[in-house]
C-alpha positions in Angstrom: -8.2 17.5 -2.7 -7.0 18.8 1.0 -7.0 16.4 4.0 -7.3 17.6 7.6 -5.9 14.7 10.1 -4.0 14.9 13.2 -2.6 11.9 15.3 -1.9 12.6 18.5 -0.4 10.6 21.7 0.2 12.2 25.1 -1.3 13.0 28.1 -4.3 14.7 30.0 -2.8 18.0 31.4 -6.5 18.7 33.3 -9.9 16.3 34.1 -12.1 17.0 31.0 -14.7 19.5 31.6 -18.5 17.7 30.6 -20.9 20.0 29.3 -24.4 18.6 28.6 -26.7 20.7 26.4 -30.5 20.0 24.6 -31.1 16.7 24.2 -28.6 14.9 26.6 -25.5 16.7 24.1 -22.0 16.1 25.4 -19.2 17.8 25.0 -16.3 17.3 26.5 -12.8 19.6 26.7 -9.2 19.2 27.9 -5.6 20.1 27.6 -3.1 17.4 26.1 0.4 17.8 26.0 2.6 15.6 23.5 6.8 15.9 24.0 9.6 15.3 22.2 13.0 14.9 23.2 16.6 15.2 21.5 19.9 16.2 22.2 21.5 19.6 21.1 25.1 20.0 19.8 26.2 20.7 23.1 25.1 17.3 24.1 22.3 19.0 26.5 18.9 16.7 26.3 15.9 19.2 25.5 12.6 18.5 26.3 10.0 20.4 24.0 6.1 20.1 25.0 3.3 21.4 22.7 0.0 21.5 24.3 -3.6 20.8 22.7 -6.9 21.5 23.2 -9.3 18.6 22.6 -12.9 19.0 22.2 -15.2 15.6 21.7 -18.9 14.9 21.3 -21.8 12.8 22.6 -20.7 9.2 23.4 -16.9 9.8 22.9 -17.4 12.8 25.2 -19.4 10.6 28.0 -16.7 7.5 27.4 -14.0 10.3 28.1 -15.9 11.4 30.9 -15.6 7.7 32.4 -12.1 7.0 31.6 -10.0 10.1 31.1 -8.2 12.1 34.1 -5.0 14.7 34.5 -2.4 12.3 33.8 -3.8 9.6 31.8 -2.2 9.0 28.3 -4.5 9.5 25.2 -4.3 8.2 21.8 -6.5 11.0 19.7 -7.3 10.6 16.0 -9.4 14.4 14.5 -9.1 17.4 12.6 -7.8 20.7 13.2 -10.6 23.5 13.5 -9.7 27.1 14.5 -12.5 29.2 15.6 -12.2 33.1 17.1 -13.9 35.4 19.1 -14.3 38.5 20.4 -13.2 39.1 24.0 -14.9 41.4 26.6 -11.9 44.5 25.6 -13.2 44.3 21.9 -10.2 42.1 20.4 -10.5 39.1 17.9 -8.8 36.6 19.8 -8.4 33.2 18.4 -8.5 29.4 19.3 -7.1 26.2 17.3 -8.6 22.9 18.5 -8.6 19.1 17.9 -12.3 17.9 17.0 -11.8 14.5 18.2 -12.9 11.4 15.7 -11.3 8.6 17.6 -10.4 8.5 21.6 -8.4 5.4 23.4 -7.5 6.1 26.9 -4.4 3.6 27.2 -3.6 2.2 30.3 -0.1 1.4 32.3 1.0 -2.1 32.4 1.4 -3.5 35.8 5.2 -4.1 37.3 6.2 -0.7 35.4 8.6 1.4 37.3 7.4 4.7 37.6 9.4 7.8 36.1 10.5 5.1 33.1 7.8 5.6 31.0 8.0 4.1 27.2 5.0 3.3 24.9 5.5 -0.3 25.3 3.9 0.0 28.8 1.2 1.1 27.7 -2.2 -0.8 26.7 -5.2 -0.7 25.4 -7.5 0.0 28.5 -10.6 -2.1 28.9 -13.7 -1.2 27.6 -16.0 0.4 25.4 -13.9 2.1 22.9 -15.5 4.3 19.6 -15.2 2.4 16.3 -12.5 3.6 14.3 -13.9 4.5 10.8 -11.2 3.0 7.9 -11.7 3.5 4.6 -12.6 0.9 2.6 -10.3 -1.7 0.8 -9.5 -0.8 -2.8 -11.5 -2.9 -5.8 -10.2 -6.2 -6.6 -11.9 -8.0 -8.8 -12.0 -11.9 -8.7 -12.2 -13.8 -11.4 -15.4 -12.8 -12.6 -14.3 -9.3 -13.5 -11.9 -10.0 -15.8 -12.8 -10.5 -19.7 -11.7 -13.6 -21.5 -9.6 -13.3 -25.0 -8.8 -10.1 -24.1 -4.4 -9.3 -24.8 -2.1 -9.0 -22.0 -1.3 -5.3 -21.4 2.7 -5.2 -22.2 3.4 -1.8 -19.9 3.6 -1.7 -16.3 0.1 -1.7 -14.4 0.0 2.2 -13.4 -2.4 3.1 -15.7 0.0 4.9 -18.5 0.8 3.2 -22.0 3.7 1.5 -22.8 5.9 2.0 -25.3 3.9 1.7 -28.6 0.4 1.6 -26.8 -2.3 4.2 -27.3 -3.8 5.4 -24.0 -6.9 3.8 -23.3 -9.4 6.3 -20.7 -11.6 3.1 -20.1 -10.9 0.4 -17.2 -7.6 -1.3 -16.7 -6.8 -5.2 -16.9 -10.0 -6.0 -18.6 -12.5 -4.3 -16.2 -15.8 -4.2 -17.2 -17.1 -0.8 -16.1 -19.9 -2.1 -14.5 -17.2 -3.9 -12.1 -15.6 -0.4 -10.5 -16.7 0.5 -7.1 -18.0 4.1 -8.3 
């Protein structure tokens, strides 16, 4: 199993660029920076900035379109895809981008003094905003998955026997298979 997911919250170094290809196709690019800041041993506060390079399509490119600009803050949710090419001297040069899942463009709150940002003044800006796809909840049976007269497992509910308990492959806590989600 391998997971490829990347959270990300910082702002818009350039307006995104809106490509529209065959059948009304968006795609939409920009530069994001995200910062962090601590102090050295010499007491010095250092700034570090990494930059990104965001890439969404269709709606969430059109809603970016809309409601994105150099400057606004961004909450991204995506992947990590690196792609390469061949430039016009004959090298393989490569590029690492964020295939954007999940945009919100958040939005200063009003009476904020400028210069003294934090990320409680920012909100949610108003709007059409993409559904964030969650995984569902895990299986809980209700009462009507669970077997009368059958023991009470003695070993912790991990799915490993206890001491003097033979390991069972079947479904835990009185299951019945046709119960389980998958």
């Amino acid at each position: 199993m391998s997971i490829n997911k990347v959270l990300l919250l910082g702002n818009v170094g350039k307006d995104p660029v809106v490509r529209y290809f065959d059948k009304g196709v968006a795609k939409a690019t920009f530069p994001m920076a995200t910062s962090e800041t601590y102090t050295n041993q010499q007491g010095e506060t250092i700034t570090s900035t990494e930059w990104h390079n965001i890439v969404l399509w269709r709606a969430l490119a059109e809603v970016a379109e809309k409601s994105v600009k150099k400057g606004t803050q961004v909450y991204v949710v995506g992947k990590i895809k690196t792609r390469s090419y061949v430039d016009k001297d004959g090298n393989n040069k490569y590029i690492t981008e964020i295939l954007a899942d999940t945009m919100m463009a958040m939005e200063k709150r009003p009476g904020t003094v400028q210069g003294e940002d934090s990320p409680s003044d920012y909100q949610k800006k108003p709007g059409p905003a993409p559904e964030i796809n969650e995984p569902a909840p895990p299986y809980q049976p209700g009462a009507e998955g669970v077997k009368k007269n059958q023991p009470e497992r003695t070993s912790p509910d991990n799915g490993f026997p206890g001491p003097g308990e033979a390991f069972n492959s079947g479904p835990l806590n009185g299951q019945n298979e046709d119960d389980l989600p998958f």
